[in-house]
DRENDREN-806853 format. One line per 10 residues: number of its first residue (from 1); their letters; for each residue x, y, z of N, C-alpha, C, O. Coordinates in nm, 2 decimals, decimal comma, always signed. Each point is the difference from the previous one (the first is absolute). Layout:
! residues N
NUM> A> X/Y/Z/X/Y/Z/X/Y/Z/X/Y/Z ~ ... $
//
This chain:
! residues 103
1> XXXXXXXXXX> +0,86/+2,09/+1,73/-0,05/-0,13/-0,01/+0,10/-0,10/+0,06/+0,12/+0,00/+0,00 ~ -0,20/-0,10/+0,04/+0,11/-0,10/+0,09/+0,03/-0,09/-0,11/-0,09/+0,00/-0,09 ~ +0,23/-0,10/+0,08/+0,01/-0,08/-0,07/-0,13/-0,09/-0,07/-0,02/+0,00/-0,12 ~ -0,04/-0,06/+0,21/-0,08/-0,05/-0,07/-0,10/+0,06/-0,06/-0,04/-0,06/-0,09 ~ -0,03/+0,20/+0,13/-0,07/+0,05/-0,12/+0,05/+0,04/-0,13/-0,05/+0,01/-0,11 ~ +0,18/+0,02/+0,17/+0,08/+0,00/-0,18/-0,01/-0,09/-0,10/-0,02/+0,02/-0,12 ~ +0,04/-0,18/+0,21/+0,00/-0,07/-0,09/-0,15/-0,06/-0,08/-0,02/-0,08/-0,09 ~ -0,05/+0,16/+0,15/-0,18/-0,09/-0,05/-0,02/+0,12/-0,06/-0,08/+0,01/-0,10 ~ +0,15/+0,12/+0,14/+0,00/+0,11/-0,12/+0,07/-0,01/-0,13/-0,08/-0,04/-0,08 ~ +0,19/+0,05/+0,04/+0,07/-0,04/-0,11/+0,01/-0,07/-0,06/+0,06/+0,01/-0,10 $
11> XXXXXXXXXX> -0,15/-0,17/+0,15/+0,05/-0,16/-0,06/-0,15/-0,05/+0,02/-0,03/-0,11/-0,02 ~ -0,06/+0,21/+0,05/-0,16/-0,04/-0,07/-0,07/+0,16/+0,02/+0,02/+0,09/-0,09 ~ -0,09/-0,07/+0,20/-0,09/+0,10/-0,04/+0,02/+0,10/-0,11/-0,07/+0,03/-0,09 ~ +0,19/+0,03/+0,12/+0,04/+0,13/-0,10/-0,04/-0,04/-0,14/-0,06/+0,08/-0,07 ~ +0,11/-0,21/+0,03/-0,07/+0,01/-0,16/-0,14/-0,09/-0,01/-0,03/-0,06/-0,10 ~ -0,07/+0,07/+0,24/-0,14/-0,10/-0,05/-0,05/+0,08/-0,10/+0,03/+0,11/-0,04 ~ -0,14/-0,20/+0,01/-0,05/+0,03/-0,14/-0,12/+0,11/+0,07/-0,06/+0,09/-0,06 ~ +0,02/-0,11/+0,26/-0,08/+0,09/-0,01/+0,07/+0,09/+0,12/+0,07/-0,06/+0,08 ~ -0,08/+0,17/-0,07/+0,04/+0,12/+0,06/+0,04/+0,00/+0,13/-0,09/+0,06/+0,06 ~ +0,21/-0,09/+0,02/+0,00/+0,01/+0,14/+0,14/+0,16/+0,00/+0,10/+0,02/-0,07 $
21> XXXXXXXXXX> -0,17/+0,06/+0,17/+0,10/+0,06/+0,09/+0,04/-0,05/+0,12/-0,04/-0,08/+0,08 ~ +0,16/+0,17/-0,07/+0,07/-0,02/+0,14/-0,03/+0,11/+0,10/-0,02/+0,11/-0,04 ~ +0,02/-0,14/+0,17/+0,00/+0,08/+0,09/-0,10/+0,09/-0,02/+0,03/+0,12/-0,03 ~ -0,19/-0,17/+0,03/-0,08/+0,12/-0,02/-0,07/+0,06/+0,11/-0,06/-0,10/+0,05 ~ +0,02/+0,20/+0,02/-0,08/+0,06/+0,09/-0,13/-0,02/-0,05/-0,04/+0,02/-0,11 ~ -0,04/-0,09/+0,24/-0,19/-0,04/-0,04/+0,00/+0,00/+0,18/+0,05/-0,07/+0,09 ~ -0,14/+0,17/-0,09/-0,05/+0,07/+0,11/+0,14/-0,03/+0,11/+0,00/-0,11/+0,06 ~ +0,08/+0,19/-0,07/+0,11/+0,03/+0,08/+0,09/-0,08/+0,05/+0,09/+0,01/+0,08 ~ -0,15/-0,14/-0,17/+0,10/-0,09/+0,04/+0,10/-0,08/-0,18/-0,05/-0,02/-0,11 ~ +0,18/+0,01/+0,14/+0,07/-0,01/-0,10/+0,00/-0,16/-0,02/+0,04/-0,08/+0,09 $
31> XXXXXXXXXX> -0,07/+0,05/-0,20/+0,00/-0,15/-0,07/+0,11/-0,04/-0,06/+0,07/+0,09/-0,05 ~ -0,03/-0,21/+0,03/+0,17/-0,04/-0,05/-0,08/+0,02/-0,17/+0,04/+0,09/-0,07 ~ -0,10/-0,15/+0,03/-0,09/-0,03/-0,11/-0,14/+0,05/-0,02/-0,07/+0,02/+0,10 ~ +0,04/+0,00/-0,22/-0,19/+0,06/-0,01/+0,00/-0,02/-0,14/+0,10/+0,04/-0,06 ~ -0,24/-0,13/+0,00/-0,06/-0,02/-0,10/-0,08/+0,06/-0,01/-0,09/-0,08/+0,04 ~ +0,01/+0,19/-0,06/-0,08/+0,06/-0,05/-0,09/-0,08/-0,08/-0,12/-0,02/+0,04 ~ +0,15/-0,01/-0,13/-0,10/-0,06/-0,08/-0,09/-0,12/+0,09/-0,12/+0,01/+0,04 ~ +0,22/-0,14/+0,00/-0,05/-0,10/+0,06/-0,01/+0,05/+0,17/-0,01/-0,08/+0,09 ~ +0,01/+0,25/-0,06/-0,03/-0,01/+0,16/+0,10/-0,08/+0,08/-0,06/-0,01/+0,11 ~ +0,15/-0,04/-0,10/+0,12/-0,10/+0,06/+0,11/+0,14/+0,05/+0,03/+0,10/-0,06 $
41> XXXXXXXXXX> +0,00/-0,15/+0,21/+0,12/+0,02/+0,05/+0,07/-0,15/-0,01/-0,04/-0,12/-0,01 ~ +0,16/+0,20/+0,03/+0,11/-0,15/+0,04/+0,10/+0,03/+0,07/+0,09/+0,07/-0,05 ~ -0,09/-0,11/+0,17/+0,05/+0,06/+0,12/+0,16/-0,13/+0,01/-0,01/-0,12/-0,03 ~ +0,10/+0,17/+0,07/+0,09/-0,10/+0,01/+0,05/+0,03/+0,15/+0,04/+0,11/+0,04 ~ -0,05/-0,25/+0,07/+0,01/+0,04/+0,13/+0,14/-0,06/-0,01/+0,02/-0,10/-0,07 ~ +0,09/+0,17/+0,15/+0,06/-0,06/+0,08/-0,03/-0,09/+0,13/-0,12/+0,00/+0,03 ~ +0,22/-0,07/+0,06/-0,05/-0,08/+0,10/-0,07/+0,08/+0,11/-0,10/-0,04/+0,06 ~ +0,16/+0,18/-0,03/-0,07/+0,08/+0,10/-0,14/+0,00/+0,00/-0,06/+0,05/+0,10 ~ -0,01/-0,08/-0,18/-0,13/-0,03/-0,09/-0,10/-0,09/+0,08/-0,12/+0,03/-0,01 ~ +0,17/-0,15/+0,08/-0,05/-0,04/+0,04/+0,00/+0,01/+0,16/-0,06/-0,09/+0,07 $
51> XXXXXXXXXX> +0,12/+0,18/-0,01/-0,04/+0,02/+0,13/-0,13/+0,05/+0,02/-0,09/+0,03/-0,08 ~ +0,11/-0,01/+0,21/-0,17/-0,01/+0,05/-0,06/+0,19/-0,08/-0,09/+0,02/-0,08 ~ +0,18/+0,08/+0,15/-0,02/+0,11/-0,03/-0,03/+0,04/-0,12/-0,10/+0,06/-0,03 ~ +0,22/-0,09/-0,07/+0,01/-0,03/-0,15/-0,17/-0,04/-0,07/-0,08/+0,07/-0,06 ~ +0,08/-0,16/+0,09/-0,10/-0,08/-0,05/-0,14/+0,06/+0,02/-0,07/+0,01/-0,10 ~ +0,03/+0,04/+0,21/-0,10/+0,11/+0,02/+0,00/+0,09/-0,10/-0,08/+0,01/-0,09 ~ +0,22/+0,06/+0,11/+0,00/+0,17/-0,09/-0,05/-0,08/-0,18/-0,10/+0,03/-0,06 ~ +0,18/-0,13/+0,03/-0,06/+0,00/-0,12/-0,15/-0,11/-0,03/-0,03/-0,02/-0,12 ~ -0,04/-0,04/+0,24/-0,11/-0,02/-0,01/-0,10/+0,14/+0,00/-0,10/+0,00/-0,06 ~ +0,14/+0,12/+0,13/-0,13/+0,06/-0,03/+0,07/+0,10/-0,13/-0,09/+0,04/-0,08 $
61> XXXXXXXXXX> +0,20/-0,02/+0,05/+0,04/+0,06/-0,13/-0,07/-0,09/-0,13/-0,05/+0,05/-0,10 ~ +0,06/-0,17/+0,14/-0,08/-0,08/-0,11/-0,18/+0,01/+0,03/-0,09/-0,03/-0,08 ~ +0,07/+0,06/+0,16/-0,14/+0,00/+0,01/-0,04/+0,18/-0,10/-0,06/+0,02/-0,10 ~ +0,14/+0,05/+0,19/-0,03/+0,14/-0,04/+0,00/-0,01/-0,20/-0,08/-0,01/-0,09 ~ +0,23/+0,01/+0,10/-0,01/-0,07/-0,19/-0,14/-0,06/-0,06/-0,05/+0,07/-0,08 ~ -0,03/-0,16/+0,10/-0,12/-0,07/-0,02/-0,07/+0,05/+0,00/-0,10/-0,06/-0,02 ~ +0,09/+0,23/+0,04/-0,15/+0,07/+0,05/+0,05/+0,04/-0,18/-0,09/+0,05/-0,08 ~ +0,21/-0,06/+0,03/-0,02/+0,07/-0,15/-0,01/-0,10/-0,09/+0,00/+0,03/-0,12 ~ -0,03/-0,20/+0,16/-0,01/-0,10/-0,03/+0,08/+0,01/-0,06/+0,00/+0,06/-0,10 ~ +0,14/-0,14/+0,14/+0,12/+0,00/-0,03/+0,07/-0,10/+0,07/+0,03/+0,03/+0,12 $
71> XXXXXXXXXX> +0,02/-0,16/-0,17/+0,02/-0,10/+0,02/+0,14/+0,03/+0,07/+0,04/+0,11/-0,01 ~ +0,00/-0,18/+0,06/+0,18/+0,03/+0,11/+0,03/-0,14/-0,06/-0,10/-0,07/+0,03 ~ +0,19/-0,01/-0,10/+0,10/-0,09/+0,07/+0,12/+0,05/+0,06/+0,06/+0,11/-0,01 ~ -0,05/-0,25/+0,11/+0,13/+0,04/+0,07/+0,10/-0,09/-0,01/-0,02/-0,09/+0,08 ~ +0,15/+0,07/-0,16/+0,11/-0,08/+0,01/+0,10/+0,02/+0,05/+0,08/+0,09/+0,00 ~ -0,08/-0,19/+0,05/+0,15/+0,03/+0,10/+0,13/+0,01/-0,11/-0,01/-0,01/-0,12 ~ +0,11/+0,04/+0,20/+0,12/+0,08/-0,07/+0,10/-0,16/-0,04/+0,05/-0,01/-0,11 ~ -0,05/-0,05/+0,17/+0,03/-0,16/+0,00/+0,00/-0,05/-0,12/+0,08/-0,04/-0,08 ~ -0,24/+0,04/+0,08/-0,07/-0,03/-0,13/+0,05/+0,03/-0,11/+0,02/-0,10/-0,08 ~ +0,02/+0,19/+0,04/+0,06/+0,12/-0,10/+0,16/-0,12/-0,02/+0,05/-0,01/-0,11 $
81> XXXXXXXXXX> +0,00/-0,08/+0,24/+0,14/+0,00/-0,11/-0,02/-0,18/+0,00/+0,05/-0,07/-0,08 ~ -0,15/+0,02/+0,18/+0,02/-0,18/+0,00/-0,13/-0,01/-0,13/+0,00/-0,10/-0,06 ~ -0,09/+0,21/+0,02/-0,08/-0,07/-0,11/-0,09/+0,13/-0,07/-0,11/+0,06/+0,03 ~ +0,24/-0,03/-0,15/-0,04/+0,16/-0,04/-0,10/-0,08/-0,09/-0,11/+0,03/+0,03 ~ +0,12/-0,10/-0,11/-0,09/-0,02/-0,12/-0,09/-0,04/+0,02/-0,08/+0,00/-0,10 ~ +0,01/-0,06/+0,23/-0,10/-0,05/+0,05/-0,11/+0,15/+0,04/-0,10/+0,04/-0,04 ~ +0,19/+0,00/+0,14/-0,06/+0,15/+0,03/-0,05/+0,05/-0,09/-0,12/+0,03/+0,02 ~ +0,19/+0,01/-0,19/-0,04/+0,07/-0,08/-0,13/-0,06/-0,08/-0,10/+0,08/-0,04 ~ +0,10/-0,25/+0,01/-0,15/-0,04/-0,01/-0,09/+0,04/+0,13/-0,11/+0,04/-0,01 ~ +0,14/-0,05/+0,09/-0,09/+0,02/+0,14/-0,06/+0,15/-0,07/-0,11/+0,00/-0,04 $
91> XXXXXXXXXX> +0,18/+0,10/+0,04/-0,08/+0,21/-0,03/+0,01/-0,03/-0,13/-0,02/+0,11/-0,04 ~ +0,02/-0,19/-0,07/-0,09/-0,03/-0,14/-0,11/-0,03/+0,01/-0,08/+0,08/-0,04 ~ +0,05/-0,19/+0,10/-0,13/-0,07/+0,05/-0,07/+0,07/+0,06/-0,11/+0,01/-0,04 ~ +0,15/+0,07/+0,17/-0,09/+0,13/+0,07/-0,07/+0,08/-0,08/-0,12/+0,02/+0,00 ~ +0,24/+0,06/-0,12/-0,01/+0,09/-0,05/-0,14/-0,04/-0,10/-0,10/+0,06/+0,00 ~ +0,15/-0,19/-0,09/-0,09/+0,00/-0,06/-0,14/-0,01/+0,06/-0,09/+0,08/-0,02 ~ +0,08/-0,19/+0,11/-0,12/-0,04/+0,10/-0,11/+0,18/+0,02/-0,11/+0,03/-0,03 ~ +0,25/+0,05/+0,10/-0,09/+0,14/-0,01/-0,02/+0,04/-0,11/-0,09/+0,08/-0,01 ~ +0,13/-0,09/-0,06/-0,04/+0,07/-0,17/-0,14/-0,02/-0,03/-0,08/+0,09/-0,04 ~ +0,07/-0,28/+0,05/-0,13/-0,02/-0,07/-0,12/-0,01/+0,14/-0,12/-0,02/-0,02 $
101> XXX> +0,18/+0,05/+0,14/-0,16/+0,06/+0,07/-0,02/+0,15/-0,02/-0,10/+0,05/+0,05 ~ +0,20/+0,03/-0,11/-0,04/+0,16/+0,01/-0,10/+0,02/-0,17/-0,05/+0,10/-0,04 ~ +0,05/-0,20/+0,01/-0,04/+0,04/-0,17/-0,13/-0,08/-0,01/-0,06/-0,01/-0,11 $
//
């Protein structure tokens, strides 16, 4: 795990009240994050992320993901140290958001 998934691992997701793994395989491609319950990836890009090439590979990786209806966000790695607490309401709010349209 790169620095910053450690830290959205150890200093939130690891103890949410609803279930995320790390690093999971979903149709051959590996996710930093997966909620099962709420359907949620949570992808953390570094800057290489936004090049042109980059940006393709994980627009149709996010498309492919969606055929299992399965939400992607994607935060940059940045994010993670100029505004961690903000981020972590930001995948609350998702999380919940998907909770109450799967039920």
């Amino acid at each position: 795990m790169t620095k910053e998934e450690k830290h959205l691992w150890y200093d939130f997701l690891k103890d949410y009240p609803v279930r995320f793994i790390r690093q999971k395989i979903i149709d051959g491609y590996i996710v930093d994050f997966y909620c099962a319950k709420a359907k949620l990836v949570i992808e953390l890009d570094g800057s290489q992320h936004s090049e042109e090439e980059h940006a393709q590979k994980d627009s149709l990786r996010d498309t492919e993901l969606s055929k299992y209806d399965i939400r992607v966000i994607r935060i940059p790695n940045y994010k993670i140290w100029d505004s961690f607490n903000s981020v972590c309401r930001h995948i609350d709010y998702i999380v919940h958001q998907s909770l109450s349209q799967l039920s």
